[in-house]
N, C-alpha and C positions, 0 to 999 in steps of 0.2 A: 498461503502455504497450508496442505494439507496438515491434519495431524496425526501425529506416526500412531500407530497401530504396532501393539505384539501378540503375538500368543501365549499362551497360558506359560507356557512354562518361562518363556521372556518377561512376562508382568509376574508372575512367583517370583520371578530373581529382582527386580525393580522394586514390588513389596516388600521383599526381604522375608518369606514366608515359604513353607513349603507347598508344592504345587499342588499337593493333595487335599492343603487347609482351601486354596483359592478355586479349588475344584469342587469341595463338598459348600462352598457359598453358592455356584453357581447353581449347583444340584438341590440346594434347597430354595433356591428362587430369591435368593437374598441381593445377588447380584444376575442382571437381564443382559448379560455381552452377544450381541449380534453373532450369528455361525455363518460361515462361510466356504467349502470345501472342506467339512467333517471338523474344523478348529472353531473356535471361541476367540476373538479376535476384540483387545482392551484397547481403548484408546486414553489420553489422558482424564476425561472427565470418569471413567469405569473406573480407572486406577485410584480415583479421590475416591470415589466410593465405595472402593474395597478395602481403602486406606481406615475411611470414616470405619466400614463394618469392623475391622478389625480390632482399632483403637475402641469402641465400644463394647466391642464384646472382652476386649483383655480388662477396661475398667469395671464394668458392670458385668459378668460374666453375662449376659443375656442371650436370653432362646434366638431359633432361629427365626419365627414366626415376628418376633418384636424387632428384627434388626432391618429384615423384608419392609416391612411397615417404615420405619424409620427412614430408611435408604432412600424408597420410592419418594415419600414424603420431603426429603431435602436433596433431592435429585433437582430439582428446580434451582436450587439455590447453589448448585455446583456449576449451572449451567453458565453463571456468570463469568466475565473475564475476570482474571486471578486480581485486578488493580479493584474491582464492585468488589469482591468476596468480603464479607464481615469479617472482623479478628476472629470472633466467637459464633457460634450457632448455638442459639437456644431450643432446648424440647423443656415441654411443660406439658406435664400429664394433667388433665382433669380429673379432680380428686374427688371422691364421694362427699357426700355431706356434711358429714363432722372431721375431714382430714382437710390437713396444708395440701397445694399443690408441692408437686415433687418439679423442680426446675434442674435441668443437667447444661453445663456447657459447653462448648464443644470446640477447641482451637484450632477451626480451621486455617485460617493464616499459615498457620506455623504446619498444618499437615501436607496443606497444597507445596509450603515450600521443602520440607523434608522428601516430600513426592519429587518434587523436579531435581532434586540431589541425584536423589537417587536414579533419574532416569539411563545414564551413561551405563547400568548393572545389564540392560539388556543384550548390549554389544556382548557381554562374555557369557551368555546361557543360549549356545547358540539352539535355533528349535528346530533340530531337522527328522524329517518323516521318518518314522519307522521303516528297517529293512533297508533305506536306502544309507549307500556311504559316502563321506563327502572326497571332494574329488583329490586321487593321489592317494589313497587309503591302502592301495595294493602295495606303492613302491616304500611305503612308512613301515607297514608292517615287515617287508621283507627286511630294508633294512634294519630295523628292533632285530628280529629273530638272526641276520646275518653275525650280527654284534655278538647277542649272547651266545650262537653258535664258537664265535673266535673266542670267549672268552674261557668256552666248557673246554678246549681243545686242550688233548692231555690226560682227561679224567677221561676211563673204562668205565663201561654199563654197570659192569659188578659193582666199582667204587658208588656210583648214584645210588646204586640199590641198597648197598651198605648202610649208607648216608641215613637212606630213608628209612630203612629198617628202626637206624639207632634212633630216629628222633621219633619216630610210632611209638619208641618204647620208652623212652623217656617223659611220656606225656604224664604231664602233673595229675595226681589225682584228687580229686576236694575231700576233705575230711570228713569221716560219716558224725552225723551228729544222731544221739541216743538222748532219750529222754525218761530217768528213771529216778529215783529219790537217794536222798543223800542218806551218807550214812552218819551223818552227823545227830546233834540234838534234834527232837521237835517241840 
């Protein structure tokens, strides 16, 4: 069985991330997703790894340059089937001369499995091309516009324009705020 494949905006909905955070990983080479007719195309072992970059970077706030590194580095270890995968991933920095090493862990277990929850998020972000519309988009909108057309039926051009007038001018206005000295003691 092949493994399913989204695009960007299908794997942001799967992440639970916005498509812009999973776009600027790609663009900093943090994440290597295969292109294929102008899209970026995740499969599930990309989605763990964007899972991992992400989960590292909200613990550790860490650059992009250390996430790159990391990723590639346990990309091997993603490659396993989900039943090999360790509970934990260990990173252990090699520490100068007089420091501890620094040891991080990492729950992959429980990310691959929060990942495959989540996979059913694709179905409802659907990704379709720019420009084009999906099919039946003409007889939708007619009828929307048919609708609220039957609903205006009865109100005059003047009454909308009324309407709008009154609420242009009732727009709230913010308090100016001034900043000068009290006339109290000093």
């Amino acid at each position: 069985m092949p493994l399913p494949e989204f695009k960007l905006k299908q794997a942001s909905a799967v992440l639970g991330v916005d498509s812009k955070a999973l776009q600027n990983l790609v663009q900093m080479n943090v994440l290597n997703p295969p292109r294929r007719d102008n899209f970026y195309w995740f499969d599930t072992r990309l989605l763990l790894e964007a899972k991992l970059a992400f989960y590292l970077k909200e613990t550790l706030g860490s650059s992009s340059e250390w996430l790159a590194q990391c990723t590639k580095a346990l990309s091997q270890e993603l490659l396993k089937p989900a039943s090999r995968q360790p509970r934990y991933l260990r990173l252990q920095s090699t520490p100068a001369k007089s420091q501890e090493a620094l040891e991080i862990r990492i729950p992959l277990r429980q990310l691959a499995k929060e990942l495959e929850e989540q996979l059913p998020r694709a179905e409802a972000a659907q990704d379709l091309p720019r420009g084009r519309k999906r099919p039946g988009w003409k007889r939708e909108l007619t009828r929307s516009l048919n609708a609220a057309a039957s609903d205006l039926s009865g109100i005059t051009e003047s009454q909308i324009a009324a309407e709008i007038r009154a609420f242009r001018n009732q727009k709230k206005r913010l308090p100016e705020i001034s900043i000068g000295h009290s006339a109290g003691r000093s």
